[in-house]
DOPA-701992 format. One record per residue (C-alpha): z negated, y negated, x negated; residue in three letters. Coordinates in steps of 0.1 Angstrom, whole numbers, padded with zeros to 4 digits, always signed. Layout:
% DOPA-701992
ZYXALA;...
//
This chain:
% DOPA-701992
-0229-0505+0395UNK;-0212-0496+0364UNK;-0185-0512+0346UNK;-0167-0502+0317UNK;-0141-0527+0297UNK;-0120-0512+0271UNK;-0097-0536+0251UNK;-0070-0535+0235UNK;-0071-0551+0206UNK;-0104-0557+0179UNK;-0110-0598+0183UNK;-0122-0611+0217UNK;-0091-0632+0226UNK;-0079-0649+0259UNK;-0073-0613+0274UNK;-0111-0603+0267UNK;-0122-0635+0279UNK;-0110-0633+0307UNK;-0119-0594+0319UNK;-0152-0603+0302UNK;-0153-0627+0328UNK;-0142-0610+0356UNK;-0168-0578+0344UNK;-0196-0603+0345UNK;-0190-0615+0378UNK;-0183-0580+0392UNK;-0222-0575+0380UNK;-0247-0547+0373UNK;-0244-0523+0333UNK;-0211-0535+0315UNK;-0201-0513+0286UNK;-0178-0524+0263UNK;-0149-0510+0237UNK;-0126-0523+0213UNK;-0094-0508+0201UNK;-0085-0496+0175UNK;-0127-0501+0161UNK;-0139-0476+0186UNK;-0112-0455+0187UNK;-0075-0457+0166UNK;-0060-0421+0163UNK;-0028-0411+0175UNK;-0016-0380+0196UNK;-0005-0360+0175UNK;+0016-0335+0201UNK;-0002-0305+0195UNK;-0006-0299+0233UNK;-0037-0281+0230UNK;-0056-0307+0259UNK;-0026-0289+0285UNK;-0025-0257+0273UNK;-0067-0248+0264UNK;-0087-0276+0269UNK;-0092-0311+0261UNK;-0120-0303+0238UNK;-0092-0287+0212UNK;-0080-0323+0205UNK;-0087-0329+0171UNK;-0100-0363+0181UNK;-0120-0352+0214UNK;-0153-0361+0192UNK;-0143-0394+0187UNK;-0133-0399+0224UNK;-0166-0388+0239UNK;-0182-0418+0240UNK;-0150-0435+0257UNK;-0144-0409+0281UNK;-0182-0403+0289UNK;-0183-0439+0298UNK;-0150-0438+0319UNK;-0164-0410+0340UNK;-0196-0428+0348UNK;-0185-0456+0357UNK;-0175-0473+0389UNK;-0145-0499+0379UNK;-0124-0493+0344UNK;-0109-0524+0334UNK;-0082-0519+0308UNK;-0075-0555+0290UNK;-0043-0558+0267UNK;-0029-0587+0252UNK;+0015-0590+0256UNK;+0029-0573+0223UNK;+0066-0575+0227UNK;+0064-0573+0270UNK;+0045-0539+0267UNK;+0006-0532+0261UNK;-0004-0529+0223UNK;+0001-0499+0203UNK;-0039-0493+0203UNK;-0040-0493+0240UNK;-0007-0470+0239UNK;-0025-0445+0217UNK;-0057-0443+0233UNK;-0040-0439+0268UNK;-0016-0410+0254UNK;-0050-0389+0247UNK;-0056-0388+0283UNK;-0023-0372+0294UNK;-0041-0341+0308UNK;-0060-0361+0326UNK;-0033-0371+0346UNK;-0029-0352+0385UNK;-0001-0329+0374UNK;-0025-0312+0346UNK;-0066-0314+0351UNK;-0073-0345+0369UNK;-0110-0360+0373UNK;-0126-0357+0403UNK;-0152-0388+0400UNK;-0116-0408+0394UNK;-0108-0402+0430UNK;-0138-0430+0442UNK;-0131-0453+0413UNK;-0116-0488+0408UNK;-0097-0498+0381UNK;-0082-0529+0368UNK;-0055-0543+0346UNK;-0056-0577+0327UNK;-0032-0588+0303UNK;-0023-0623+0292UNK;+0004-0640+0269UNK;+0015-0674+0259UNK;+0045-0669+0279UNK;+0061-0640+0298UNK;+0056-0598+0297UNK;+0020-0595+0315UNK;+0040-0574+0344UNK;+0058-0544+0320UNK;+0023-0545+0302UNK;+0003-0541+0330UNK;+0021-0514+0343UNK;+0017-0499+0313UNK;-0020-0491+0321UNK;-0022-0491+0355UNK;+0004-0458+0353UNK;-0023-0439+0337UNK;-0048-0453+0361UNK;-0025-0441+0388UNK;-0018-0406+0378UNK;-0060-0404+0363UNK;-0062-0407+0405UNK;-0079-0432+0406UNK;-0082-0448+0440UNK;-0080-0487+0439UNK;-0059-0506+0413UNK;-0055-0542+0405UNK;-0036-0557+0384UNK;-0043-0590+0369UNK;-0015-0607+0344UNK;-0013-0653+0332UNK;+0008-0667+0310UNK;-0020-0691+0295UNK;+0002-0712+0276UNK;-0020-0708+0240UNK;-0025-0682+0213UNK;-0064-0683+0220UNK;-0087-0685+0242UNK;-0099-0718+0225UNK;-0060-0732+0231UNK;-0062-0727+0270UNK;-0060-0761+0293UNK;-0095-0767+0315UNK;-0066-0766+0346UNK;-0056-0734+0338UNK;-0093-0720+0334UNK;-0107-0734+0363UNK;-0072-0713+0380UNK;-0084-0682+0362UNK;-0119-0685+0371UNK;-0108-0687+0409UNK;-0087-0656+0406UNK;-0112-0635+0389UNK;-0139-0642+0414UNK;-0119-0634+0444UNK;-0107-0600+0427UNK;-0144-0594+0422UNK;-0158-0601+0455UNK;-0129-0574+0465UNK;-0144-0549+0440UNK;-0182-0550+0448UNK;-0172-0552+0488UNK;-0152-0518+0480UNK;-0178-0500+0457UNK;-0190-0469+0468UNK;-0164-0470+0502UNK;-0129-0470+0481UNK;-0106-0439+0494UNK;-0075-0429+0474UNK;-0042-0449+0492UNK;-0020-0424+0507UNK;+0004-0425+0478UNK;-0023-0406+0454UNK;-0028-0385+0479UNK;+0003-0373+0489UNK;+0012-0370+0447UNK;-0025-0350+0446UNK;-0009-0328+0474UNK;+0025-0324+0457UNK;+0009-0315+0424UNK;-0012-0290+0440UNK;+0012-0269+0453UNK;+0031-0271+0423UNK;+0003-0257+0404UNK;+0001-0232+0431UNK;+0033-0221+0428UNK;+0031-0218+0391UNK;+0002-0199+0396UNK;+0019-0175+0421UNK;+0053-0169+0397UNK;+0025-0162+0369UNK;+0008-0133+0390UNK;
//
């Protein structure tokens, strides 16, 4: 069983805390990143990942190591903190790098068996518009469970959280993790990704066809 967290900010906050957390008690190699220290650069629109190849990205180097461990592994848990009810610009930028990825362009076939999951905390409101900020890319990456985790922990760190509201926290990310390890290695995409694979597809084909 392989995890990989990537987070999106650089300190280890409530929102790492808690998919930390949740990553431990899923079990087995966790790999972790921080952004922006493991990655920061921003698309730059030259559209070379659709047109050629993802390798022409001038920062496809730089994302190796991030991608590498993506493909690998068996659940991707993307963790963002609220910034202004949306995930944070590092976790923006990093996602935007994977926009061929998505079904439409040159999806990832190992994505089609994975899990992935969404964390995202703040001291008040937002963790729905943020979450779905990442679990869109999950989505269209295909990938074939999603869950989405967001709690308004009342604090601006981890340190600040009530024992009430950890001992809530710690319930919630055990049950999501029993769900994960019972699915490893049997998840199926839902019809939904399907029927977008199968949309996509012909589309491609029909592109393909006007081409020729």
């Amino acid at each position: 069983m392989k995890t990989v967290l990537i987070c999106g900010q650089n300190h280890k906050g409530s929102t790492y805390h808690i998919a930390r957390d949740l990553a431990d008690k899923i079990g087995g190699e966790i790999q972790e990143f921080f952004l922006p220290r493991d990655f920061g650069e921003f698309c730059v629109g030259c559209t070379q990942c659709f047109m050629e190849s993802e390798t022409k990205c001038p920062h496809f180097r730089k994302l190796t190591p991030i991608t590498e461990a993506m493909n690998a592994a068996d659940v991707i848990i993307l963790a963002s903190p609220v910034y202004v009810y949306h995930a944070t610009g590092s976790m923006k930028a990093f996602l935007d790098h994977y926009g061929y990825a998505w079904m439409v362009h040159s999806p990832e076939e190992s994505m089609f068996s994975k899990q992935g999951v969404c964390i995202s905390t703040a001291a008040g409101a937002g963790m729905k518009s943020t979450n779905k900020d990442m679990a869109d890319s999950l989505f269209f990456w295909g990938v074939a469970r999603i869950y989405r985790y967001g709690v308004g922990v009342a604090a601006v760190n981890w340190g600040g959280v009530s024992e009430k509201k950890k001992r809530a926290i710690d319930r919630a990310t055990a049950k999501m993790a029993n769900k994960i390890k019972r699915r490893v290695g049997k998840v199926k995409p839902a019809l939904k990704t399907k029927g977008l694979f199968y949309v996509m597809r012909l589309l491609q084909k029909r592109d393909l066809m006007s081409v020729i």
